[in-house]
C-alpha positions in Angstrom: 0.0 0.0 0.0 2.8 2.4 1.0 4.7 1.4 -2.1 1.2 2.4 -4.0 1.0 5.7 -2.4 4.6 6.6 -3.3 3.8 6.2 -6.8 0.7 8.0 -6.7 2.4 11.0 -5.1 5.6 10.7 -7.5 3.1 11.0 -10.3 1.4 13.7 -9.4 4.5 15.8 -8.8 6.0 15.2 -12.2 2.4 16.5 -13.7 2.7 19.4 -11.7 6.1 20.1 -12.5 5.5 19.6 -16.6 2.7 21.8 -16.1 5.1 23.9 -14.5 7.5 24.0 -17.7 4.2 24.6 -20.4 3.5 28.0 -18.6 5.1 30.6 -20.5 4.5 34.3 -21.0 2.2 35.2 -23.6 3.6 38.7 -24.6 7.6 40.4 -24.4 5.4 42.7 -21.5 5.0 40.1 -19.6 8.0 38.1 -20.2 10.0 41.8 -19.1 7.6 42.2 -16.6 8.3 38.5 -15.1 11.9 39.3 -15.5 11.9 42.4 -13.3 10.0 40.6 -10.3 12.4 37.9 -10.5 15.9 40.1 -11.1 17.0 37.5 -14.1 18.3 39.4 -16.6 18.3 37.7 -20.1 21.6 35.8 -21.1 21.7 37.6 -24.5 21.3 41.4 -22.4 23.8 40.2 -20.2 26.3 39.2 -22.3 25.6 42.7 -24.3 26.7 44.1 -20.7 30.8 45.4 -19.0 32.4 42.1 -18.1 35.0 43.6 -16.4 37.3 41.0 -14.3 37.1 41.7 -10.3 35.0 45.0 -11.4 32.2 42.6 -12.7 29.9 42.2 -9.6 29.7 46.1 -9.6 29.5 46.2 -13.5 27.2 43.4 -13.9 24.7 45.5 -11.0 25.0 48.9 -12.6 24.0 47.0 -16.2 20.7 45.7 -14.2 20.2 49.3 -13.1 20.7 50.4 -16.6 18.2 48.0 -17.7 15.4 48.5 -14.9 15.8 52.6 -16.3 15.5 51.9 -19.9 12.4 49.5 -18.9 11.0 52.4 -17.4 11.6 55.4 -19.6 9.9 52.6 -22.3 6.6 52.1 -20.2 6.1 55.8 -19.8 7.0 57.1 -23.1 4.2 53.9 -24.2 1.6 55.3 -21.7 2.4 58.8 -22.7 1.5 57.5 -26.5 -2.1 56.2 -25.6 -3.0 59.4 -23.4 -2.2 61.8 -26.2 -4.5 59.1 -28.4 -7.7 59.4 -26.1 -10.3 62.3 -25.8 -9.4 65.5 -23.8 -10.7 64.5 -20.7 -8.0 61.9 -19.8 -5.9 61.0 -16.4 -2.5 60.7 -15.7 -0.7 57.5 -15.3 -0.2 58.2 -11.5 -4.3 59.1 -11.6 -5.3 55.8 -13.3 -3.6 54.1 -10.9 -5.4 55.9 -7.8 -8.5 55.4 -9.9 -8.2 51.9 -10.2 -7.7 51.0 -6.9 -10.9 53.2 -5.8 -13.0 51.4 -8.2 -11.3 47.8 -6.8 -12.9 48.6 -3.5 -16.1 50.0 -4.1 -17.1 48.7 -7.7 -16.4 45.1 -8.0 -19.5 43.7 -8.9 -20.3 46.9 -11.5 -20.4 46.2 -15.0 -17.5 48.4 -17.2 -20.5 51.0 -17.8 -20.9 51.9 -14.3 -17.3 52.0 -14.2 -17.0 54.4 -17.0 -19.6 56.6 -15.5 -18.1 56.5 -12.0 -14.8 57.4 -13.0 -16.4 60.0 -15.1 -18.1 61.3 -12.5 -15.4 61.3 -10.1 -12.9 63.2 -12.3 -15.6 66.1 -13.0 -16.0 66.2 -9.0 -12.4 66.9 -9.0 -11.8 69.3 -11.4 -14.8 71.3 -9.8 -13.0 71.4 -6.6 -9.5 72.3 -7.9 -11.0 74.6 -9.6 -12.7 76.4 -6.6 -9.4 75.9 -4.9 -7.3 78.1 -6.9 -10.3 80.6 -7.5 -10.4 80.6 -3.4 -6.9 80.7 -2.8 -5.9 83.3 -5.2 -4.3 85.7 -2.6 -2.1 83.2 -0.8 -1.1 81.4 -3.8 0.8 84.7 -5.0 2.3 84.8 -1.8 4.0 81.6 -2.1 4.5 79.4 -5.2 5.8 81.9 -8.4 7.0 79.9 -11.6 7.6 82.8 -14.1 9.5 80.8 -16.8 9.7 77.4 -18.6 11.1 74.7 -17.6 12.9 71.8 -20.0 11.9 68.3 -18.2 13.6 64.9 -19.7 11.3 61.9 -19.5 12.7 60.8 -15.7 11.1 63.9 -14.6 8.0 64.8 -16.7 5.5 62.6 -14.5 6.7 64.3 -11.3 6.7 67.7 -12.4 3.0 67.0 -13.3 1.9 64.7 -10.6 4.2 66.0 -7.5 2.7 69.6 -8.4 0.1 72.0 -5.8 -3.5 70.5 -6.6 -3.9 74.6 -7.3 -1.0 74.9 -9.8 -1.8 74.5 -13.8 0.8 72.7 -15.3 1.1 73.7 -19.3 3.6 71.0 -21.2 4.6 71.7 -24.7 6.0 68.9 -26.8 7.9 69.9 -29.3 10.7 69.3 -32.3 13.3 72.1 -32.7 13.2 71.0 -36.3 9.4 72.1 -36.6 9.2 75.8 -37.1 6.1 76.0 -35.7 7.3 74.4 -32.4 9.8 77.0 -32.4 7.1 80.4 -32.9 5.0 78.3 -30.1 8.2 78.2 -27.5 8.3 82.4 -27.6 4.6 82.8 -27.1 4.9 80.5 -23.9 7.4 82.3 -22.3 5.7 85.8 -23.0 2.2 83.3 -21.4 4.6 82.0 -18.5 5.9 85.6 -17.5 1.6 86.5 -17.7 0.6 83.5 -16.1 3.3 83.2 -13.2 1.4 81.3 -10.8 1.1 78.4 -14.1 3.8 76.0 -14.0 4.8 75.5 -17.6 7.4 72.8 -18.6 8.6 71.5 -22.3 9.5 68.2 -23.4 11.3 66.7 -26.8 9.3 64.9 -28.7 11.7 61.7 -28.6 11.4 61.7 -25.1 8.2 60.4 -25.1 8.5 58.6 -28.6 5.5 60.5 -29.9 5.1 62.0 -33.8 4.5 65.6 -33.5 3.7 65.0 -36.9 4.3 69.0 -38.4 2.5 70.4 -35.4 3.6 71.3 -31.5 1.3 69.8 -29.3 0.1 71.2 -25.7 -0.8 69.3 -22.7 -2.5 71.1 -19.7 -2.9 68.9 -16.6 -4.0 70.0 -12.8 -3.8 67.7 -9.7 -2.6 65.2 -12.0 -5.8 65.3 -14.3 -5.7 66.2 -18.0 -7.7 69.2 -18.3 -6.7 70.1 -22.1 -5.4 67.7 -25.2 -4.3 70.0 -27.9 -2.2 67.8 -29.8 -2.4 69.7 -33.0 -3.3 72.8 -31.3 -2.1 74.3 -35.2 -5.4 72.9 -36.3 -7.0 74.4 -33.4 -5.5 78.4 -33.8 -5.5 78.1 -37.6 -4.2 80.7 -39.6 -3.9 83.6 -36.7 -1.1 81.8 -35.5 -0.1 84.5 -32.2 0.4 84.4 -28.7 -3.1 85.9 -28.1 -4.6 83.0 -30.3 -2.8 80.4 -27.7 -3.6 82.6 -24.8 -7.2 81.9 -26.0 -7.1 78.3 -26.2 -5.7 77.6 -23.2 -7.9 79.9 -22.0 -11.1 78.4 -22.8 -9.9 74.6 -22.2 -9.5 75.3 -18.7 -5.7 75.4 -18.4 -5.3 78.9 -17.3 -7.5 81.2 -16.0 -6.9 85.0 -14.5 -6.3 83.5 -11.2 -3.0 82.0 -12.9 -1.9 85.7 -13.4 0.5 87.5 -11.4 0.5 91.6 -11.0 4.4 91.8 -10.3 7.2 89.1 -12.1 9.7 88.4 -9.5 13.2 90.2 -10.8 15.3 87.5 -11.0 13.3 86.3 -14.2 14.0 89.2 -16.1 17.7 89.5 -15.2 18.6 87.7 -18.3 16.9 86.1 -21.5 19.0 83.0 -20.8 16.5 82.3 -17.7 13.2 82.1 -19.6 14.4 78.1 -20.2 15.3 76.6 -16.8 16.7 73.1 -16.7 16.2 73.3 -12.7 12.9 71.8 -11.5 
């Protein structure tokens, strides 16, 4: 009997462990996403990587790092890529993620309508109450948090300048190609806007930071507490040909993403010192 037993349970193992083998991951995604849990870095990568002698433990860990970063910078230029594809009112990556988890613990057993409709719901409730934030807190704000100029942002830092940002503060991003002339028109009218609209963060991102096709036109981004509030990604089609700063002061204007409460009366001194400071690389 005990000999029967053994079998049985010898059996069984071996099924479970060919079962084991036949699991594979469907996509690369999750084949780099299995790989990143784990820490095993593929033979081919790492043979790509510094073999360096007694250096090689060090080498072989700053490689790793190397590939965990370019992982990332991947994932958000991709994410970056689908929110410039969806309609205006759209959420940031850190947003989704909030979102999601909200809807995992009070909507579980709603069908993807409700879901829709809730998060729907839930983003207009924000933007109604970040909006009567900065309306309310107008005075204090131009006592404290002054921008003035734009900043340059790289991909490691374009979701925290949007997402680590006062819930009051408008952030205005401008993706653009030095080889597009219009991107280049664009870049003086928001820094005349950014001088205007001081209490307006506004940052600027290259185009191949993100991966994305400007495709002939700049493109705007407007965001607020981490929500998309305006999707102008051929805001050229949008201004036409009255192609001016008061044309993009409009826009922006009446998408949401700056408002006269976003104007300060007196430009701190330091920002007019020297043109060179109208681009700040400093966040």
């Amino acid at each position: 009997m005990d000999d029967a037993l053994l079998a049985q349970f010898q059996k069984a193992r071996l099924e479970e462990h060919d079962d084991r083998d036949r699991i594979e991951p469907e996509t690369d995604d999750e084949l780099e996403e299995e790989q990143e849990q784990t820490g095993i870095i593929p033979e081919l990568l790492r043979n790509e990587g510094p073999q360096t002698g007694p250096k090689g433990v060090k080498a072989d860990h700053d490689y790793y790092q190397k590939i965990q970063q370019d992982s990332k910078a991947r994932k958000i230029a991709a994410y970056n890529a689908r929110v410039l594809a969806k309609a205006p009112m759209t959420t940031t990556y850190a947003e989704d993620k909030r979102q999601e988890e909200l809807l995992i613990l009070e909507h579980k057993n709603d069908d993807d309508d409700n879901d829709d409709e809730v998060i729907k719901m839930y983003r207009q409730k924000r933007l109604n109450e970040l909006r009567n934030m900065k309306a309310n807190n107008h005075l204090l704000r131009q006592q404290q948090k002054v921008f003035g100029h734009v900043n340059d942002v790289n991909v490691d830092e374009y979701l925290k300048a949007i997402d680590n940002e006062w819930k009051t503060v408008p952030v205005i991003v401008h993706i653009y190609d030095k080889r597009i002339p219009a991107c280049n028109k664009l870049d003086e009218y928001l820094i005349d806007l950014a001088k205007k609209y001081a209490l307006a963060k506004f940052i600027r991102i290259h185009a191949t930071e993100i991966d994305f096709d400007l495709v002939g036109s700049p493109a705007i981004l407007a965001y607020q507490g981490g929500i998309l509030i305006a999707n102008l990604v051929r805001i050229i089609d949008e201004v036409g040909q009255r192609f001016d700063v008061e044309s993009i002061e409009d826009i922006l204007q009446r998408h949401g993403a700056l408002s006269e409460n976003d104007i300060y009366e007196k430009i701190p001194e330091d920002n007019d010192d020297d043109d060179d400071d109208d681009y700040d690389d400093d966040m």
